[in-house]
VOBA-1610 file (N, C-alpha, C; in pm, whole numbers, padded with zeros to 5 digits, always signed):
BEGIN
Unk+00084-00116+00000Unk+00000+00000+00000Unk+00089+00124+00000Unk+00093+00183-00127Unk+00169+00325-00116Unk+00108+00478-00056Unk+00224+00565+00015Unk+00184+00658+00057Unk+00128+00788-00058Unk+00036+00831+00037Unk+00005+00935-00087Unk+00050+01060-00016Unk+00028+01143-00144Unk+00171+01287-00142Unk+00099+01388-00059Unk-00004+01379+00004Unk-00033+01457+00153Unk-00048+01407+00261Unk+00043+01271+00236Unk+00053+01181+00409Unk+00246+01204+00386Unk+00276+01203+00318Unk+00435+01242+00307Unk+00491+01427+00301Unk+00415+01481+00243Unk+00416+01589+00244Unk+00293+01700+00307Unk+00289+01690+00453Unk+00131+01764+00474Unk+00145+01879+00479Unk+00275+01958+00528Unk+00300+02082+00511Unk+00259+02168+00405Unk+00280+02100+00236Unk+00305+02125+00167Unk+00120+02168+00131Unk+00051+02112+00156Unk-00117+02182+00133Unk-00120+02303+00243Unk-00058+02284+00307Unk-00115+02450+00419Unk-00051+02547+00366Unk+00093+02524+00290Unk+00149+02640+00225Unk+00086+02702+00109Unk-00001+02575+00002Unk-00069+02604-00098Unk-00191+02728-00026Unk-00239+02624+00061Unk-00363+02731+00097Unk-00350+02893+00166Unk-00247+02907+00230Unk-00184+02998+00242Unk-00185+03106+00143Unk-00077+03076+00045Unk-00068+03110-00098Unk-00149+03141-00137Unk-00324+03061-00146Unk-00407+03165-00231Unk-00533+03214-00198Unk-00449+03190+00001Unk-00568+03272+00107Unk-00509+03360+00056Unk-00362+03390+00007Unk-00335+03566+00049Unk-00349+03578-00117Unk-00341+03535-00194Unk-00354+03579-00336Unk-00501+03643-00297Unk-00604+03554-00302Unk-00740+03557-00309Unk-00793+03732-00191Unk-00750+03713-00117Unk-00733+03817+00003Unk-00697+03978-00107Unk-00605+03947-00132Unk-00535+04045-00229Unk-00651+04120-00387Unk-00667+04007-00425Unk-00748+04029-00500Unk-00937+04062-00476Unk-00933+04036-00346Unk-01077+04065-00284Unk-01086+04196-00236Unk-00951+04243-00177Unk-00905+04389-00125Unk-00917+04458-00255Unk-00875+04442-00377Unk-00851+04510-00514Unk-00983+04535-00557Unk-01072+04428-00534Unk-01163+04452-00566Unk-01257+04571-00512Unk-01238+04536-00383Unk-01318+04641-00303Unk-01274+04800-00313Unk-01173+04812-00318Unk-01145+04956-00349Unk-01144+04952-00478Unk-01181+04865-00584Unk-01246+04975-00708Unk-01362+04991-00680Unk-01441+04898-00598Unk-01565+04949-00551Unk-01570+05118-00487Unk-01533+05116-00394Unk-01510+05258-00326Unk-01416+05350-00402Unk-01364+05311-00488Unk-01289+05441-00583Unk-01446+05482-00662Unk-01478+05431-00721Unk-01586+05439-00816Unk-01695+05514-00739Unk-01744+05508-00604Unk-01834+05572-00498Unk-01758+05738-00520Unk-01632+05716-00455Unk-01552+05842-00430Unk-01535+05945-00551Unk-01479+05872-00676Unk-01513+05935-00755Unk-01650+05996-00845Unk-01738+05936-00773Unk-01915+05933-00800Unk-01975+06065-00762Unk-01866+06094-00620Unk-01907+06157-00558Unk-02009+06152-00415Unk-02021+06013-00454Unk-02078+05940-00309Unk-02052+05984-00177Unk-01941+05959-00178Unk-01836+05955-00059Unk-01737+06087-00040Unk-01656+06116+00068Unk-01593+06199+00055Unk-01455+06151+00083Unk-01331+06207+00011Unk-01207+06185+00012Unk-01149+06181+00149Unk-01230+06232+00277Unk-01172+06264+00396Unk-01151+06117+00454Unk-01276+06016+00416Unk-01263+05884+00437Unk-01126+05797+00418Unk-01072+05826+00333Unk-01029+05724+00236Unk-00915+05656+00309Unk-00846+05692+00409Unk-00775+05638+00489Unk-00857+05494+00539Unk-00999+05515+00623Unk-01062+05450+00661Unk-01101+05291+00558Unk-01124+05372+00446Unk-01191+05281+00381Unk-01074+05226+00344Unk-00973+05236+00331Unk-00847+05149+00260Unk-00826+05028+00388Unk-00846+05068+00515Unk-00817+04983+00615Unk-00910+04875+00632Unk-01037+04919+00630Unk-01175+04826+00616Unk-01213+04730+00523Unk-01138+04777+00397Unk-01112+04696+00209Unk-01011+04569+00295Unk-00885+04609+00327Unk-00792+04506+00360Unk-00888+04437+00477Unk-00899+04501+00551Unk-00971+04373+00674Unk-01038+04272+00613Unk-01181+04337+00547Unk-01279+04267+00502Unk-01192+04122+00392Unk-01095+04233+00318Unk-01038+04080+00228Unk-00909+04027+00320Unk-00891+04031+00379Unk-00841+03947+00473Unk-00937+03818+00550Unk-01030+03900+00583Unk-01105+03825+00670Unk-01169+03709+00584Unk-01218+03710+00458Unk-01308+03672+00387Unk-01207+03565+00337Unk-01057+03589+00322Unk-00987+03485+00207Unk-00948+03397+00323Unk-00912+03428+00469Unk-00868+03350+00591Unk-01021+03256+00604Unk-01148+03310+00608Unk-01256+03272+00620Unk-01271+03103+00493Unk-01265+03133+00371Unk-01219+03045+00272Unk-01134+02933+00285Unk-01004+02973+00361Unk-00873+02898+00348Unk-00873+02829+00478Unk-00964+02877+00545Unk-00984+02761+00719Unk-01101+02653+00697Unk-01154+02728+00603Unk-01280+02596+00566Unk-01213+02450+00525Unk-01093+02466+00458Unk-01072+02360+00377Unk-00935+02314+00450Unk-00907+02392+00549Unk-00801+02334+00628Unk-00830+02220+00721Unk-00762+02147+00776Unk-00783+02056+00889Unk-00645+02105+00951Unk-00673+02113+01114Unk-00581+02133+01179Unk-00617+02259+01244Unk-00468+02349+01279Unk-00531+02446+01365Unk-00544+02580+01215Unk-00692+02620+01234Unk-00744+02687+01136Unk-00685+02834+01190Unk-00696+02844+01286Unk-00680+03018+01318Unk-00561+03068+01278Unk-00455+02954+01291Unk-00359+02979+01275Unk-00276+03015+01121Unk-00392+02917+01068Unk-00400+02968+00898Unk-00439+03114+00892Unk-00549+03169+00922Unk-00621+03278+00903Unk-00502+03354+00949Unk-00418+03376+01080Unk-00337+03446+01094Unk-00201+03477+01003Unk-00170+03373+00942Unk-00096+03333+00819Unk-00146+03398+00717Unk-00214+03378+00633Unk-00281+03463+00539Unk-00305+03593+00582Unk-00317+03634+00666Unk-00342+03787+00708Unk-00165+03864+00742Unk-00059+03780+00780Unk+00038+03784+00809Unk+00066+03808+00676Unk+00096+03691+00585Unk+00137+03668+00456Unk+00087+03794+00347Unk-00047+03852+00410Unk-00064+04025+00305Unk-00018+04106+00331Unk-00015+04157+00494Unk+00069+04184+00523Unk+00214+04240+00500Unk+00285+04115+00505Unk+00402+04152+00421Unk+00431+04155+00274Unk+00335+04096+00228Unk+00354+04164+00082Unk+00339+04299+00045Unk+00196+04324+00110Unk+00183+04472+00134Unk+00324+04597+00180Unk+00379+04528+00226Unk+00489+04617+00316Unk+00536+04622+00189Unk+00597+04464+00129Unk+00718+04530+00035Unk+00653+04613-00092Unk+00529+04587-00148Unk+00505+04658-00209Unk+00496+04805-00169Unk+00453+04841-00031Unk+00498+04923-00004Unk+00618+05015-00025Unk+00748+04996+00028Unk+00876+04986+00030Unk+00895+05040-00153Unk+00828+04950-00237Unk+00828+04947-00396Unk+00783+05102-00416Unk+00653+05113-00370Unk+00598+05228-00435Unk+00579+05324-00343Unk+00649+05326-00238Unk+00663+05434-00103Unk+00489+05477-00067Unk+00462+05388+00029Unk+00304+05459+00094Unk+00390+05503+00251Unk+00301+05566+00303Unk+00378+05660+00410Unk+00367+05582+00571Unk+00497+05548+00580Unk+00537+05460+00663Unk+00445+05495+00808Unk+00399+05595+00851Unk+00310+05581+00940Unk+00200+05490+00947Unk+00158+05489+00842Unk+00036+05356+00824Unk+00090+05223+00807Unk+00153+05190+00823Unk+00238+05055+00860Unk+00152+04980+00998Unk+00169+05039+01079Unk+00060+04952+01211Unk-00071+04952+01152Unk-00153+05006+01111Unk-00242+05028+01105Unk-00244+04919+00980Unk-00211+04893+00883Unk-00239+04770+00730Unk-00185+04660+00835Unk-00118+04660+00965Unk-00046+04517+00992Unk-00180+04472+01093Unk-00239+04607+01179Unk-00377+04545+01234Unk-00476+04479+01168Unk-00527+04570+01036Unk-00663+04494+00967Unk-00582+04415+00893Unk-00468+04369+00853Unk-00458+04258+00782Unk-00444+04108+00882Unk-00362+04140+00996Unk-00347+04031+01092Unk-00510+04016+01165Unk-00571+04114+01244Unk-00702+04104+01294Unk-00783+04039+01227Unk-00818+04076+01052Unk-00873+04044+00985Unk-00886+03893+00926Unk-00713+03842+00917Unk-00740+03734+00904Unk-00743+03618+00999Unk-00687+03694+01138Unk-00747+03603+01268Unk-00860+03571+01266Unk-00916+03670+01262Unk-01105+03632+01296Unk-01159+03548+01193Unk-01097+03600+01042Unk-01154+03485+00932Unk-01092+03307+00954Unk-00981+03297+01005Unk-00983+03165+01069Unk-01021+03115+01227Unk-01086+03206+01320Unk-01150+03146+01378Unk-01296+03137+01324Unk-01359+03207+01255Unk-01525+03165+01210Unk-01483+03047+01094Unk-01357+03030+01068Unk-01298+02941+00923Unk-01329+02800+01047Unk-01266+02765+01177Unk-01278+02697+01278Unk-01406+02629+01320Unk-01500+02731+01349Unk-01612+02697+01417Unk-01689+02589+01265Unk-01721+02492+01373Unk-01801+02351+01307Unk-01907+02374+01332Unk-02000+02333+01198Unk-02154+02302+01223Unk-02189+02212+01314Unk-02256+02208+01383Unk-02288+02106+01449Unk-02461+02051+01377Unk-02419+01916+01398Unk-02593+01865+01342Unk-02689+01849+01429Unk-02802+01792+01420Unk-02941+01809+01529Unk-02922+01684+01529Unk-02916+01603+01669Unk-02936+01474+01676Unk-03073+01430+01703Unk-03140+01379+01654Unk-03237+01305+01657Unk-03283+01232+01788
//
Protein backbone atom coordinates (compact mmCIF):
# COMPACT_ATOMS: atom_id res chain seq x y z
CA UNK A 1 0.00 0.00 0.00
CA UNK A 2 1.69 3.25 -1.16
CA UNK A 3 1.84 6.58 0.57
CA UNK A 4 0.05 9.35 -0.87
CA UNK A 5 1.71 12.87 -1.42
CA UNK A 6 -0.33 14.57 1.53
CA UNK A 7 0.53 11.81 4.09
CA UNK A 8 4.35 12.42 3.07
CA UNK A 9 4.16 15.89 2.44
CA UNK A 10 1.31 17.64 4.74
CA UNK A 11 3.00 20.82 5.11
CA UNK A 12 3.05 21.25 1.67
CA UNK A 13 -1.17 21.82 1.33
CA UNK A 14 -1.15 24.50 4.19
CA UNK A 15 1.49 26.40 2.25
CA UNK A 16 -0.69 26.04 -0.98
CA UNK A 17 -3.63 27.31 0.97
CA UNK A 18 -1.84 29.98 2.42
CA UNK A 19 -0.68 31.10 -0.98
CA UNK A 20 -4.07 31.65 -2.31
CA UNK A 21 -5.68 32.72 1.07
CA UNK A 22 -3.35 35.66 0.49
CA UNK A 23 -3.54 35.79 -3.36
CA UNK A 24 -7.40 35.57 -3.09
CA UNK A 25 -7.33 38.17 0.03
CA UNK A 26 -5.35 40.45 -2.29
CA UNK A 27 -7.48 40.29 -5.00
CA UNK A 28 -10.77 40.65 -2.84
CA UNK A 29 -9.05 43.89 -1.25
CA UNK A 30 -8.51 45.10 -5.14
CA UNK A 31 -11.63 44.52 -5.66
CA UNK A 32 -13.18 46.41 -3.03
CA UNK A 33 -11.45 49.56 -3.49
CA UNK A 34 -12.46 49.75 -7.08
CA UNK A 35 -15.65 49.49 -5.51
CA UNK A 36 -15.10 52.58 -3.26
CA UNK A 37 -12.89 54.41 -5.83
CA UNK A 38 -15.86 54.39 -8.16
CA UNK A 39 -18.34 55.72 -4.98
CA UNK A 40 -15.52 58.42 -4.30
CA UNK A 41 -15.13 59.35 -7.55
CA UNK A 42 -19.15 59.33 -8.00
CA UNK A 43 -19.07 61.57 -5.58
CA UNK A 44 -20.78 59.40 -3.09
CA UNK A 45 -18.36 59.55 -0.59
CA UNK A 46 -15.93 61.99 0.55
CA UNK A 47 -12.07 61.85 0.12
CA UNK A 48 -11.72 62.64 3.96
CA UNK A 49 -12.63 58.84 4.37
CA UNK A 50 -10.29 57.24 2.36
CA UNK A 51 -7.75 56.38 4.89
CA UNK A 52 -10.62 54.50 6.61
CA UNK A 53 -11.91 52.81 3.81
CA UNK A 54 -8.47 51.49 2.60
CA UNK A 55 -8.17 49.83 6.15
CA UNK A 56 -11.75 48.26 6.16
CA UNK A 57 -11.12 46.96 2.09
CA UNK A 58 -7.92 45.06 3.60
CA UNK A 59 -9.71 43.73 6.74
CA UNK A 60 -12.79 42.67 5.02
CA UNK A 61 -10.38 40.80 2.28
CA UNK A 62 -8.41 39.47 4.73
CA UNK A 63 -11.05 38.25 6.70
CA UNK A 64 -13.08 36.72 3.87
CA UNK A 65 -9.87 34.85 2.07
CA UNK A 66 -8.68 33.50 5.91
CA UNK A 67 -12.56 32.72 6.20
CA UNK A 68 -12.19 30.45 2.72
CA UNK A 69 -8.73 28.98 3.48
CA UNK A 70 -9.84 27.61 7.19
CA UNK A 71 -12.80 25.96 5.66
CA UNK A 72 -10.72 23.60 3.77
CA UNK A 73 -8.01 23.34 6.28
CA UNK A 74 -7.83 20.56 8.89
CA UNK A 75 -5.81 21.33 11.79
CA UNK A 76 -5.31 24.46 13.65
CA UNK A 77 -7.44 26.87 11.36
CA UNK A 78 -6.80 30.18 13.18
CA UNK A 79 -3.59 29.79 12.75
CA UNK A 80 -4.00 29.68 8.98
CA UNK A 81 -6.21 32.78 9.03
CA UNK A 82 -3.37 34.46 10.94
CA UNK A 83 -0.96 33.33 8.19
CA UNK A 84 -2.81 34.63 5.39
CA UNK A 85 -3.42 37.87 7.08
CA UNK A 86 0.38 37.84 8.09
CA UNK A 87 1.37 36.68 4.56
CA UNK A 88 -0.64 40.25 3.05
CA UNK A 89 0.69 41.84 5.23
CA UNK A 90 4.02 41.52 4.21
CA UNK A 91 3.54 41.64 0.82
CA UNK A 92 1.83 44.72 1.34
CA UNK A 93 4.89 46.17 3.16
CA UNK A 94 7.18 45.30 0.35
CA UNK A 95 5.05 46.58 -2.09
CA UNK A 96 4.98 49.23 -0.04
CA UNK A 97 8.76 49.86 0.30
CA UNK A 98 8.28 49.47 -3.96
CA UNK A 99 5.98 52.28 -4.35
CA UNK A 100 6.63 54.34 -1.03
CA UNK A 101 3.04 54.59 0.94
CA UNK A 102 3.78 56.60 4.10
CA UNK A 103 5.37 54.60 6.63
CA UNK A 104 3.10 55.81 9.40
CA UNK A 105 0.36 53.56 8.24
CA UNK A 106 2.38 50.55 8.60
CA UNK A 107 0.60 49.52 12.11
CA UNK A 108 -2.42 50.28 11.05
CA UNK A 109 -2.39 47.70 7.30
CA UNK A 110 -0.46 45.17 9.92
CA UNK A 111 -3.77 45.45 12.34
CA UNK A 112 -6.63 44.94 9.67
CA UNK A 113 -4.58 42.58 7.82
CA UNK A 114 -3.47 40.31 10.92
CA UNK A 115 -7.02 41.04 12.94
CA UNK A 116 -8.73 40.44 9.85
CA UNK A 117 -7.40 37.34 9.04
CA UNK A 118 -7.47 36.03 12.68
CA UNK A 119 -11.05 36.32 12.96
CA UNK A 120 -11.54 34.85 9.32
CA UNK A 121 -9.83 31.65 10.69
CA UNK A 122 -11.50 31.46 13.78
CA UNK A 123 -15.25 31.65 12.10
CA UNK A 124 -12.98 29.41 9.23
CA UNK A 125 -12.78 26.97 12.78
CA UNK A 126 -16.12 26.97 14.17
CA UNK A 127 -18.01 23.51 13.07
CA UNK A 128 -21.54 23.02 12.23
CA UNK A 129 -22.88 21.06 14.49
CA UNK A 130 -25.93 18.65 13.42
CA UNK A 131 -29.41 18.09 15.29
CA UNK A 132 -29.36 14.74 16.76
CA UNK A 133 -32.37 13.05 16.57
Amino acid sequence: MGKREEDVLPGRQTVSKVLFGILGGLLLTLLLLAFWAALVSGGALSTQNVNAIVMVSLAIGAFLASLFAARKHKGKRWMLGAAVGLGMFFLLFVFGLLFSFPPSSVPQIMAASVIGGLLGGLMGARRKHTKRK
